[in-house]
N, C-alpha and C positions, 0 to 999 in steps of 0.2 A: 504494500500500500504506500500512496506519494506521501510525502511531507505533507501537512498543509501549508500554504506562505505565510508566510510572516511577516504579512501586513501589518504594517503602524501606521496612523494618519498624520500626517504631517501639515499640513497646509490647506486653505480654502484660499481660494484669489479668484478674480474676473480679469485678470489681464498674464497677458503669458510671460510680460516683461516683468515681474513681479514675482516670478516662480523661482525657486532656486537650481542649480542646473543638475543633469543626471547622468548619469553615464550610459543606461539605459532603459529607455521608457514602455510601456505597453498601453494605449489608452483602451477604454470602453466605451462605448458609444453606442447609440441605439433610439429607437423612437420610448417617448413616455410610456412608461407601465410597463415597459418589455420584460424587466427584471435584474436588472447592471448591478443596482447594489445588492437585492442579495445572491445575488451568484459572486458577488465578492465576497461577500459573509461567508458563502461556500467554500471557495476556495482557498478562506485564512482559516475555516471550520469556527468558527465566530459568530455568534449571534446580533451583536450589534455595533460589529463594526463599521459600518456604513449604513446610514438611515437606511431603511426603507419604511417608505410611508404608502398610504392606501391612496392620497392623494396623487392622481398624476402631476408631473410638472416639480417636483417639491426640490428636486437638486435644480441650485441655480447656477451653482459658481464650479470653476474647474477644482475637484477632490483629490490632492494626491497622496499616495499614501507610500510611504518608502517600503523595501521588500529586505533585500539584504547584497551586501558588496554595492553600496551604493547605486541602487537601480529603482526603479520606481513603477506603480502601475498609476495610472489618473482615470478618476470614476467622473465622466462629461453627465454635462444639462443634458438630459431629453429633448428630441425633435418632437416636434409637431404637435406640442400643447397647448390645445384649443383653445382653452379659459385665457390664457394670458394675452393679453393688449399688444396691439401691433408695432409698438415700439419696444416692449421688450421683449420681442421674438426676434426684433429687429438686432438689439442689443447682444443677444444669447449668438445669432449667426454670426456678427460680426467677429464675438468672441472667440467662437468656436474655428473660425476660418481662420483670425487668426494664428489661434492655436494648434492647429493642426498643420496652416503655413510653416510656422516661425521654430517652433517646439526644437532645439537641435536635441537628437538622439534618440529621436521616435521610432522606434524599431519596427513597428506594428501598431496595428487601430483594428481589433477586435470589434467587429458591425456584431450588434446584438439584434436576431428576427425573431419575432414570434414564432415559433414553428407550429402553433395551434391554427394560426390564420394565415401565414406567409407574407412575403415580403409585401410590404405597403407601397405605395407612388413615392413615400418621401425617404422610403429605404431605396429605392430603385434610384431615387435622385442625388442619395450621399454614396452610394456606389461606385453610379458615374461620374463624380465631383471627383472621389478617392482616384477614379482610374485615371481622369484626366489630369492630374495632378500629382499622377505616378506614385503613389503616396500607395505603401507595404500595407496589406489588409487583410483579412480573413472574416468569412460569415460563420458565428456559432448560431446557432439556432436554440432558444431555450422553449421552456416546456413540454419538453421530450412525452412528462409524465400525462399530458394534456390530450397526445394525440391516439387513439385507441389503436390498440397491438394491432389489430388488423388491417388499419387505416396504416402503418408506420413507414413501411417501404413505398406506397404511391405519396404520399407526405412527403419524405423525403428526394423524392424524383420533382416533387412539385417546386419546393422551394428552393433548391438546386436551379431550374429551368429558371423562375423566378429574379431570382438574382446571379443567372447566365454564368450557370457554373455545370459543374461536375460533380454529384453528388455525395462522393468522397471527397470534394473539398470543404464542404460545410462538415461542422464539429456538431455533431447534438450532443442538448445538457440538459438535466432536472438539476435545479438545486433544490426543490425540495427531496426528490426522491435519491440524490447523490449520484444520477448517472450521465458520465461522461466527466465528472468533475475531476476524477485523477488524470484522465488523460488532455485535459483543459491544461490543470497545474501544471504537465509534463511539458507542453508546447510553450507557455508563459518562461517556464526556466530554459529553454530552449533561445526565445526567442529574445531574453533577458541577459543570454551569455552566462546563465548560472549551474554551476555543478550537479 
């Protein structure tokens, strides 16, 4: 069985120039309510290390949390949260572009998909933002536990096709139920540069 990481939180900030630098980073990203922070909880096996609230929308600022040998993961604002006012959706893209611009030592950006409902227009649209922007990525797909066993292999062709991939490139995850989470951790230390 993996480690779990060894997450600590280190910082909340809205600006990237504000952040302290990393050796190397992994970010999480994903539309509101996908489940970013707890599948971080997951993955440091942690119950409340990173909010997660019932509320969508409720992380607003860039979360980073240090891991170990000076590397970092950073838990992003959610996309595409309704309720909030069109200047601070305005605000949150600006931030996040720049962040994801500027960030030196961004190893990877971890797209979090619903895999109950599949890839949304504004997942399809940070994608191709990522692709065009050459910018290292990977689609995990959460709530593995959501989608019924029988339903799991067309599921997964689906949201693959979805987000114009290969089926085997998308990661499924439960964090409630713990599955895919070791070999989540495994790719994060991987892609971390860590032992």
């Amino acid at each position: 069985m993996s480690r779990p990481l060894p997450l600590e939180f280190v910082t909340s900030a809205d600006r990237v120039d504000t952040l302290p630098p990393t050796r190397a980073e992994v970010a999480f990203i994903g539309r509101s309510n996908v489940g970013k922070s707890t599948l971080l909880n997951g993955l440091a096996n942690r119950k409340s290390l990173a909010h997660v609230s019932k509320t969508p929308g409720r992380t607003r600022l860039l979360n980073l949390f240090a891991v170990e040998d000076r590397a970092t993961v950073m838990d992003c604002p959610g996309y595409g949260y309704a309720s909030a006012s069109k200047a601070l959706r305005a605000s949150w893209q600006k931030m996040m572009d720049d962040y994801l611009r500027q960030r030196e030592n961004l190893a990877m950006v971890a797209v979090l998909v619903d895999g109950e409902i599949g890839p949304t227009k504004l997942d399809g649209q940070m994608l191709d933002w990522l692709r065009a922007e050459a910018l290292p990525h990977t689609v995990v797909a959460s709530k593995h536990d959501k989608v019924k066993a029988s339903q799991r292999d067309k599921r997964k062709r689906e949201v693959a096709t979805g987000c114009d991939l290969a089926p085997s490139d998308v990661i499924w995850v439960s964090a409630a139920k713990g599955t895919g989470i070791e070999r989540l951790r495994g790719v994060v230390r991987l892609w971390l540069g860590l032992g």
